[in-house]
N, C-alpha and C positions, 0 to 999 in steps of 0.2 A: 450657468452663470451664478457666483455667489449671492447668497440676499445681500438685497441694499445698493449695486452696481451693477451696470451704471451709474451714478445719481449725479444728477444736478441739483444743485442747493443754492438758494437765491434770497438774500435780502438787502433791501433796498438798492445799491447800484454795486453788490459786492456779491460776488455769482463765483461757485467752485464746479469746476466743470473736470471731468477725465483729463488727464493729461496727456496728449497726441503726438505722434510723430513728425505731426505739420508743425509740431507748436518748436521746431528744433532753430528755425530763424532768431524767432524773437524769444526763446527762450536762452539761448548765446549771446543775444547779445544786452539783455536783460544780467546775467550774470560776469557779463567781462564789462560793463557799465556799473558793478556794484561790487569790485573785486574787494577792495579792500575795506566794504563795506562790512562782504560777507563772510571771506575767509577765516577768518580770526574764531569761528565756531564753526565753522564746517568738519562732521566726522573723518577721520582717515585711518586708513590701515595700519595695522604691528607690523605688517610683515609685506616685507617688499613686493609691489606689485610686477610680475611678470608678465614681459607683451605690452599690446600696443593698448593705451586709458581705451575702454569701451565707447563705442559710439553713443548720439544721443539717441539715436532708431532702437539700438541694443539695451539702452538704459529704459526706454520706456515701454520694451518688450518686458524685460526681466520684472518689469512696477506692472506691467499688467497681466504678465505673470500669477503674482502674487493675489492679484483682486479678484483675479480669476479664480484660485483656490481660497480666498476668503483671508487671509492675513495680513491685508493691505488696501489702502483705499488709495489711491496717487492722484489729488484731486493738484488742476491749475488752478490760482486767483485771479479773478479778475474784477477790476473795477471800470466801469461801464464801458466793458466789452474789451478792456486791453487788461495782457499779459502784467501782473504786477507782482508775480511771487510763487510761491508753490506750498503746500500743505499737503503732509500724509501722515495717514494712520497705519500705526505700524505695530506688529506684536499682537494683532490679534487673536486670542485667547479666549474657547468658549470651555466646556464643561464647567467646574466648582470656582471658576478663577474670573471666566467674563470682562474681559479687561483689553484696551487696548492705548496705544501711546503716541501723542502728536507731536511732529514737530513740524515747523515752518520758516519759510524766509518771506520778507519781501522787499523791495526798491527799498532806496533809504527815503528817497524822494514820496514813495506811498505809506512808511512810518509816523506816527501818531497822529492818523488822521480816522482812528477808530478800522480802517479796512481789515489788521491781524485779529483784535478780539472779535469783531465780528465773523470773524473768516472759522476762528476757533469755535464760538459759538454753534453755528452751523453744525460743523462736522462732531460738535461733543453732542448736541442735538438729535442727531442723526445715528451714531455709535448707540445712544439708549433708548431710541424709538423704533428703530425700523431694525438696528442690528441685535438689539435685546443685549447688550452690553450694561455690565453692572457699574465700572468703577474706568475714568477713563485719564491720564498720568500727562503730565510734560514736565521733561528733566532741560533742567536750564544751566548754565554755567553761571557762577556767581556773579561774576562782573558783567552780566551781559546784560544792563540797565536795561533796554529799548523789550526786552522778551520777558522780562520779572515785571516790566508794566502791564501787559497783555494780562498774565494770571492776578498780577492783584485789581485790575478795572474787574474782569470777571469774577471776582471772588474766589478761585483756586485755593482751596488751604496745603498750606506749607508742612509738607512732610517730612522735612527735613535733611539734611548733606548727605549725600551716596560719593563714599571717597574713591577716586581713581575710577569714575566710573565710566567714560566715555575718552579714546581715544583720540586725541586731534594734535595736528600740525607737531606730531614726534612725540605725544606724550602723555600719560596718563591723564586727565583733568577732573575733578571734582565736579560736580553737578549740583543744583536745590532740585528735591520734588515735589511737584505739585500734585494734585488730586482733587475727583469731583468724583461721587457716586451718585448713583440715579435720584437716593433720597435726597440728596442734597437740593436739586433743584425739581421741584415738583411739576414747576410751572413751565419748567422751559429754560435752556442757558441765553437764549436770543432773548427773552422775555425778560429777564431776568439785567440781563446789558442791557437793553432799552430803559427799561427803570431804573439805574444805575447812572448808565449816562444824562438821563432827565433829573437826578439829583446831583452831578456834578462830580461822579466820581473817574 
């Protein structure tokens, strides 16, 4: 088993758990309740998919897959105790680079109510404590208000346009990126949102 997974990562009533093959109910219908919520940045392929979409069994074999050999973390969220989204670390990258890249969704309905920066928190947490990870990325789509709030409550600095860089819905799209290195936060990225949030940001 890779270091660092399994993990459970836990604060206050916002918990990132493996993500299961049980979880295929309420993970369905979590995403056909948030269609046009979420689609509008959901990645997709150049090149025509051949055969029938993968199952969600096959989808969370292939993510566990990955965590398995250490290049993926495929954590559920949950806010006290229900399915509210998903979070994975993806790209991870050890020797001279140490580096790994998040992305997530959740309900529109579990949006700005703190559950995404602290769900990111956790897992940036966790990349440079337990995974020894140096430097860790989330690439956003520019107009994607609700996900550029997340990186600037947590203080993410802006690293600027990566053009064409992510394919969605037929088409090249531009990205912002963001970044945190270990030195950046000494204390802790959880640590760091809580004292953030207690000053109103």
């Amino acid at each position: 088993m890779a270091v660092g997974w399994p993990a459970v990562l836990v604060d206050g009533d916002v918990r990132l758990r493996p993500l299961r093959r049980r979880d295929a109910d309420a993970w369905m219908a979590l995403r056909a309740r948030n269609l046009g919520w979420l689609e509008p940045w959901d990645a997709t392929s150049p090149e025509p998919v051949k055969g029938p979409r993968p199952t969600f069994g096959q989808f969370v074999r292939a993510l566990g897959a990955q965590a398995r050999e250490g290049s993926a973390l495929p954590f559920a969220v949950e806010r006290g105790g229900e399915l509210v989204g998903q979070l994975t670390v993806s790209s991870i990258q050890y020797g001279s680079l140490r580096s790994g890249s998040i992305g997530y969704w959740v309900s529109r309905d579990a949006a700005g109510q703190g559950i995404t920066p602290t769900a990111v928190a956790l897992a940036t947490d966790h990349c440079f404590r337990v995974l020894g990870l140096h430097r860790v990325e989330v690439n956003i789509r520019p107009e994607n208000g609700p996900s550029l709030r997340v990186v600037e409550k947590l203080g993410f600095r802006d690293e600027g346009l990566r053009l064409r860089y992510l394919h969605i819905r037929g088409q090249w799209c531009d990205h912002r990126s963001f970044a945190l290195t270990v030195e950046d936060v000494p204390e802790g990225l959880v640590e760091r949102w809580h004292r953030r949030r207690l000053q109103g940001h």
